[in-house]
C-alpha positions in Angstrom: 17.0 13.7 2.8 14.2 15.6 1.1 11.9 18.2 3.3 8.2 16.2 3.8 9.3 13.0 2.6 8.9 10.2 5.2 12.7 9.0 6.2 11.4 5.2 5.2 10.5 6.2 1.9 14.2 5.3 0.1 14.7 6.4 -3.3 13.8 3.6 -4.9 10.3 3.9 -3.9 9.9 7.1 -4.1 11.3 6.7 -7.8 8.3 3.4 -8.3 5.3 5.6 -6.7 6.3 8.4 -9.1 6.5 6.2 -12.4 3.1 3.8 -11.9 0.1 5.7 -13.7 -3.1 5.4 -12.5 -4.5 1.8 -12.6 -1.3 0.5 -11.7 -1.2 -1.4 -8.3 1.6 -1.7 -5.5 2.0 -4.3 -2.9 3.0 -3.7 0.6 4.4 -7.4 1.3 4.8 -9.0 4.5 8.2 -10.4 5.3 7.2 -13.9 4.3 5.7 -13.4 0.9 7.4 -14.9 -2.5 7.7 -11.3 -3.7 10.9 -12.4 -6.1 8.8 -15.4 -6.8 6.1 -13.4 -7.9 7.2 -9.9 -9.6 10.4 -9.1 -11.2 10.2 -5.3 -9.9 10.9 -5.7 -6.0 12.3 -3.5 -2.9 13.2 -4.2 0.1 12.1 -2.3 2.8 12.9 -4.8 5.8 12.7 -3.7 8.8 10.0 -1.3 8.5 6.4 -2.1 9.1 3.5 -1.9 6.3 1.4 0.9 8.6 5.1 3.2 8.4 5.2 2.4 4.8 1.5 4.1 4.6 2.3 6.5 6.6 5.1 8.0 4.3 3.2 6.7 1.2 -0.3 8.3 1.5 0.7 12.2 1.5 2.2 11.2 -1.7 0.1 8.7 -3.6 -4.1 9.4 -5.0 -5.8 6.1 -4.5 -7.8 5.1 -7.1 -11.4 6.6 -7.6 -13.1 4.8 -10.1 -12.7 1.4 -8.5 -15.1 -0.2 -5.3 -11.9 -0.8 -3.3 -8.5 0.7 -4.1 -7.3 -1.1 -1.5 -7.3 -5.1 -1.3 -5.9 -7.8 1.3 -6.1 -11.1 1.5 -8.7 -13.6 2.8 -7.5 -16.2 5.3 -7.5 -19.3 3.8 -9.9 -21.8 5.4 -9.5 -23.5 8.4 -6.8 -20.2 9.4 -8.0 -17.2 11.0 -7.0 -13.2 10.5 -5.8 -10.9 13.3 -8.4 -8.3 12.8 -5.8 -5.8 14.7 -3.8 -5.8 11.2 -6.4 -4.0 9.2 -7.2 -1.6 11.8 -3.3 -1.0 12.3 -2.9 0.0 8.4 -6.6 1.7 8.1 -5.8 4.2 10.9 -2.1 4.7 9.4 -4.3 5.2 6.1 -6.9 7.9 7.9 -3.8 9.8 10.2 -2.1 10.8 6.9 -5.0 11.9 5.0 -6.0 14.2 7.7 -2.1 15.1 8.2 -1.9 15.5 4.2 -5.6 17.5 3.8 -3.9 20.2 6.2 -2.5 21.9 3.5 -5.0 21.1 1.2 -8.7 22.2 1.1 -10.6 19.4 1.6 -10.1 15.8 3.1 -9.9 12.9 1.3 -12.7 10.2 2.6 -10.8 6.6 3.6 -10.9 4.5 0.9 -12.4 1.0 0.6 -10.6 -2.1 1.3 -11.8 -5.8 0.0 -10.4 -9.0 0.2 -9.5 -11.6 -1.6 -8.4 -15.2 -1.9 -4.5 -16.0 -1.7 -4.2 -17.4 -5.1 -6.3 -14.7 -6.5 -3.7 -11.9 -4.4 -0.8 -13.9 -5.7 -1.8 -13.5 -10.0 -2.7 -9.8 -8.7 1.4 -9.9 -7.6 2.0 -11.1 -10.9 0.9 -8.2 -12.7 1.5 -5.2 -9.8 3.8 -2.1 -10.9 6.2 -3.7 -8.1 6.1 -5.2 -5.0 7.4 -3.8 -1.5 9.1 -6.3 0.9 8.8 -4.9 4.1 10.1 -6.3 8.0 6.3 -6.6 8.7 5.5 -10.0 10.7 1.9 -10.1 11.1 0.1 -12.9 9.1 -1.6 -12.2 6.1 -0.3 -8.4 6.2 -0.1 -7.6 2.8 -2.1 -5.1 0.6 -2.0 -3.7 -2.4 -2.6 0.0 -3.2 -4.3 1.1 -6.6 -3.1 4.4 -8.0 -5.9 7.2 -9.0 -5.2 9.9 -11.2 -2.7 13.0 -9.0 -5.5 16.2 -9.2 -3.9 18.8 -10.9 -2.6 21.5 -8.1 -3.8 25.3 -9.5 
């Protein structure tokens, strides 16, 4: 156990957020998405919800600044509906540890943007992420990827 790491962050992820560069995208999966279908770099969180998973991850990881939305979801597919709860859930997990995180820091981070996009488009995005996280999280359509930024240098 490691002094300000969040306990759900195992090592394995914390070894994945350290290695992508900035560009590089992770998923947050849902426990019903084809993540070994998908990606051949995948860890298992089950058990642990996506908005814990931000909560350990965002102190840690610099979202990307040079893109609209460094933070993408999917789009229900028509005819289907989206619990609007499960955005909210993982946007406040999102703001809590930015304001936790700016603390020790000078200034606050704003909340970055989130899009969405279609399921097939989501799925080839999958294809190409740093790695995907399977996590115990039951909620339809509550996946999202996180684009990396560039870490500011700390004087």
């Amino acid at each position: 156990m490691l002094k300000g790491i969040h306990p759900a962050l195992s090592p394995e992820l914390l070894k994945v957020l350290a290695e992508m560069g900035h560009g590089d995208e992770i998923i947050l999966a849902d426990a019903h998405f084809p993540a070994h279908q998908l990606n051949n770099r995948v860890i298992r969180s089950d058990g642990i919800s996506v908005d814990t998973l931000l909560t350990g991850i965002v102190p840690l990881f610099e979202f990307d600044a040079y893109v609209e939305a460094p933070l993408i979801m999917m789009k229900a597919v028509q005819g289907d509906s989206l619990d609007l709860s499960v955005e909210v859930r993982y946007l406040k997990a999102i703001e809590t540890a930015l304001h936790k995180s700016a603390q020790n820091q000078s200034a606050v981070q704003n909340l970055p943007k989130l899009a969405r996009i279609d399921r097939f488009d989501f799925y080839d995005r999958a294809k190409k992420a740093y790695a995907v996280v399977v996590t115990g999280e039951c909620a339809k359509y509550g996946n999202i990827i996180l684009k990396k930024g560039v870490t500011p240098v700390v004087p």
